[in-house]
C-alpha positions as CSV (number, residue, x, y, z in Angstrom):
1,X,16.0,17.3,-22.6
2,X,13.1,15.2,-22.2
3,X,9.2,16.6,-22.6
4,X,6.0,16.0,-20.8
5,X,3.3,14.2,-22.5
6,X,-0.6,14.0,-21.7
7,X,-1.4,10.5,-20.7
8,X,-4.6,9.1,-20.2
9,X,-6.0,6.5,-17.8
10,X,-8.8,5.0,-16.0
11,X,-9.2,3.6,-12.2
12,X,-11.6,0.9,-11.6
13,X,-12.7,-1.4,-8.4
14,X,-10.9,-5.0,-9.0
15,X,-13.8,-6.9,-8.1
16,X,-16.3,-5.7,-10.9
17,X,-14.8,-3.1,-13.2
18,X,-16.9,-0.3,-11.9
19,X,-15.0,3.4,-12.4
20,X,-13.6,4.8,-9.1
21,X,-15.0,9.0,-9.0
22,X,-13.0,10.5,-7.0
23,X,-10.0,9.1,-7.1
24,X,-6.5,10.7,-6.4
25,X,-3.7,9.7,-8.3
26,X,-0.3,10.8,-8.4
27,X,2.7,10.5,-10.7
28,X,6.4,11.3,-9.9
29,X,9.6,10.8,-11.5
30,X,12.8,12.1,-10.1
31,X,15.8,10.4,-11.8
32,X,15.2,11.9,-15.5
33,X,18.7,13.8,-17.3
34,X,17.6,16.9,-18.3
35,X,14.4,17.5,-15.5
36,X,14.3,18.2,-12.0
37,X,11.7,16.2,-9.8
38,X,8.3,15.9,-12.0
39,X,4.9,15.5,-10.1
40,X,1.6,15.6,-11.3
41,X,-1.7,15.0,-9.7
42,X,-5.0,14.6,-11.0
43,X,-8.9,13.5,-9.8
44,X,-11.0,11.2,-11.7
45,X,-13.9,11.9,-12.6
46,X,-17.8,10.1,-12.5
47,X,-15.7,7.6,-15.3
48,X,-12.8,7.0,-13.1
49,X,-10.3,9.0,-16.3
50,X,-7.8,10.8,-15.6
51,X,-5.3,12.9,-17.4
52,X,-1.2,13.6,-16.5
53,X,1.5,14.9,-17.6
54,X,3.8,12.5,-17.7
55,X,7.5,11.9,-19.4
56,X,7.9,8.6,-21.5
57,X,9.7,6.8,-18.9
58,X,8.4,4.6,-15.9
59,X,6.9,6.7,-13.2
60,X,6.0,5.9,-10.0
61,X,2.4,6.3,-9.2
62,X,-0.1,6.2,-6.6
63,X,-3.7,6.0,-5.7
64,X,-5.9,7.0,-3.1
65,X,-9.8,6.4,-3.1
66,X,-12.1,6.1,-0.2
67,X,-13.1,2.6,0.3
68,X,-10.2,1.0,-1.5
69,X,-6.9,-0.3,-0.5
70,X,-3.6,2.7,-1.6
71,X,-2.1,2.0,-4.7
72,X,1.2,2.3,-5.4
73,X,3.9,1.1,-8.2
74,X,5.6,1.8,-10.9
75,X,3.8,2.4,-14.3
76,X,4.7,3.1,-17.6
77,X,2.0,5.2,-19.4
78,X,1.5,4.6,-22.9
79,X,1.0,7.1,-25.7
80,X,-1.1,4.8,-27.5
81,X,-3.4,3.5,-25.2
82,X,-4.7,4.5,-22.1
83,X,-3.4,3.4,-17.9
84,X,-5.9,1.2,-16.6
85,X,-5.2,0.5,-12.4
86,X,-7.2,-1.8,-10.4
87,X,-8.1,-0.6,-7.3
88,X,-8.7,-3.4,-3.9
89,X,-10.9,-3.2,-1.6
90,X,-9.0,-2.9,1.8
91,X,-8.5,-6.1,4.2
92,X,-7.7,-6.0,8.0
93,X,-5.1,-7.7,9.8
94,X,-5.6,-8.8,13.4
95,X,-3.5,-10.7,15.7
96,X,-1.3,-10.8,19.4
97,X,2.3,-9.6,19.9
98,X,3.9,-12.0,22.6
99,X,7.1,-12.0,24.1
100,X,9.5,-15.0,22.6
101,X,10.6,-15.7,26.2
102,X,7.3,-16.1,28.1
103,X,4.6,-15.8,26.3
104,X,3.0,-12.7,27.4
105,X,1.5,-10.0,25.9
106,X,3.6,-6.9,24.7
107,X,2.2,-3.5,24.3
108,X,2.8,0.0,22.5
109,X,5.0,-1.7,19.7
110,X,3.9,-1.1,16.2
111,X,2.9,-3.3,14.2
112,X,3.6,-3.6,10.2
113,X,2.2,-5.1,7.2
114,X,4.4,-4.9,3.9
115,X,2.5,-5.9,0.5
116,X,4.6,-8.0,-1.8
117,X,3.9,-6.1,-4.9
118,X,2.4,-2.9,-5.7
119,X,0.3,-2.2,-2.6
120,X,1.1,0.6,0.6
121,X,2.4,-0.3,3.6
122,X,0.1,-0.3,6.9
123,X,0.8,-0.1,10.6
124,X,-1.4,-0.9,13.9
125,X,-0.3,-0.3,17.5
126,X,-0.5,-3.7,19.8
127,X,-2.9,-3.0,23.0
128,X,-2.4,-3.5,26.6
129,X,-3.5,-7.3,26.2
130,X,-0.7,-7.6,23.0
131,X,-3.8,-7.0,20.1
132,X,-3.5,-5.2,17.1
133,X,-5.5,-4.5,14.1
134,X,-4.1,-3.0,11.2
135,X,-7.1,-1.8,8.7
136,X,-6.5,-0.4,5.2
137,X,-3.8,-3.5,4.6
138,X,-3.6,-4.1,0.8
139,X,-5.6,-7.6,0.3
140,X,-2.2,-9.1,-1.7
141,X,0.2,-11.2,0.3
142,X,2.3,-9.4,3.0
143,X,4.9,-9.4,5.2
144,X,3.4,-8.9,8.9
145,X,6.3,-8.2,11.5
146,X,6.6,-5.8,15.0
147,X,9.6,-3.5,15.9
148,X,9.4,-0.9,18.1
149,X,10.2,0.2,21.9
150,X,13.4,-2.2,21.9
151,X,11.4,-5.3,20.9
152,X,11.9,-6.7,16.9
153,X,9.9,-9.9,15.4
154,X,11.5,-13.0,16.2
155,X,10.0,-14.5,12.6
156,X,8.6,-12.5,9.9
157,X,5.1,-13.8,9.0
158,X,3.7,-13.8,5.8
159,X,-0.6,-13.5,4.9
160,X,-3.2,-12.5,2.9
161,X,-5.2,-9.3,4.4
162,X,-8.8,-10.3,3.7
163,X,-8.4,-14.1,2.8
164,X,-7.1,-15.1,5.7
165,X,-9.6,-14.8,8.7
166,X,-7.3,-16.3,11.4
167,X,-5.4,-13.9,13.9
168,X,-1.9,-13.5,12.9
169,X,0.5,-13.7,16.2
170,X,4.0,-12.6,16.1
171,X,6.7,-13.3,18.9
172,X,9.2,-10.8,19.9
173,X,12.5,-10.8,21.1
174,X,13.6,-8.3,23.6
175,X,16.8,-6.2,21.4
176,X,18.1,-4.8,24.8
């Protein structure tokens, strides 16, 4: 039987260090002998600390702030010394689903860009004229791809949300 520890931790913006008040963060382990599901949630405060309980294996945590890319990944909390996680400032994707055979614009599929690394997922919706935007995309390379409404990417795409200013197109094939 494993026990919970208090572990301590900070979340600060990337770019300049600055605490992040306010910030959600949640821990969860599920795959522990000897304890069900564990989950524990805390807020930081004006210093962007936090304290959880946490068992002394890797959890999997997440962060939500206002203004910042979601965090997520897996973490292991030290007794010693305390978490610090790096929040990013969100980036936007933007681009045109097109249909492999022709050319035009498809609409209503959704649109999905995966982080490589320890970032959330993001989706857009493509628009009558085939544009999306997908806002709140983790600024980390990612996987940008459309499936939906019988239609899947013809090539998986891969950018940087927020250092890459061009408009990232995807073509489609038609699955039925």
């Amino acid at each position: 039987h494993r026990s919970l520890s208090e572990r301590e931790g900070r979340v600060l913006a990337d770019r300049d260090g600055r605490p992040v008040a306010g910030s959600v963060v949640v821990a969860a382990c599920d795959s522990m002998p000897g304890l069900s599901y564990v989950e524990a949630r805390a807020v930081t405060d004006g210093e962007g600390r936090f304290r959880l309980p946490t068992p002394d294996v890797p959890v999997e945590v997440s962060v939500r702030a206002t203004g910042y890319a979601p965090h997520a990944g897996t973490r292991w909390f030290s007794a010693a010394a305390a978490t610090e996680i790096r929040l990013l400032r969100p980036g936007i994707v933007r681009g045109r689903v097109l249909s492999a055979a022709d050319g035009a614009p498809v609409a209503d599929v959704p649109v999905f860009v995966v982080p490589h690394g320890q970032g959330m997922s993001t989706a857009g919706l493509s628009g009558p004229d085939g544009r999306y935007e997908v806002p709140g995309a983790t600024p980390m390379e990612s996987t940008v791809f459309a499936c939906g409404g019988g239609w899947v990417s013809k090539d998986f795409l891969t950018t940087t949300p927020g250092g890459y200013e061009g408009p990232v197109d995807t073509s489609l094939r038609h699955l039925i």
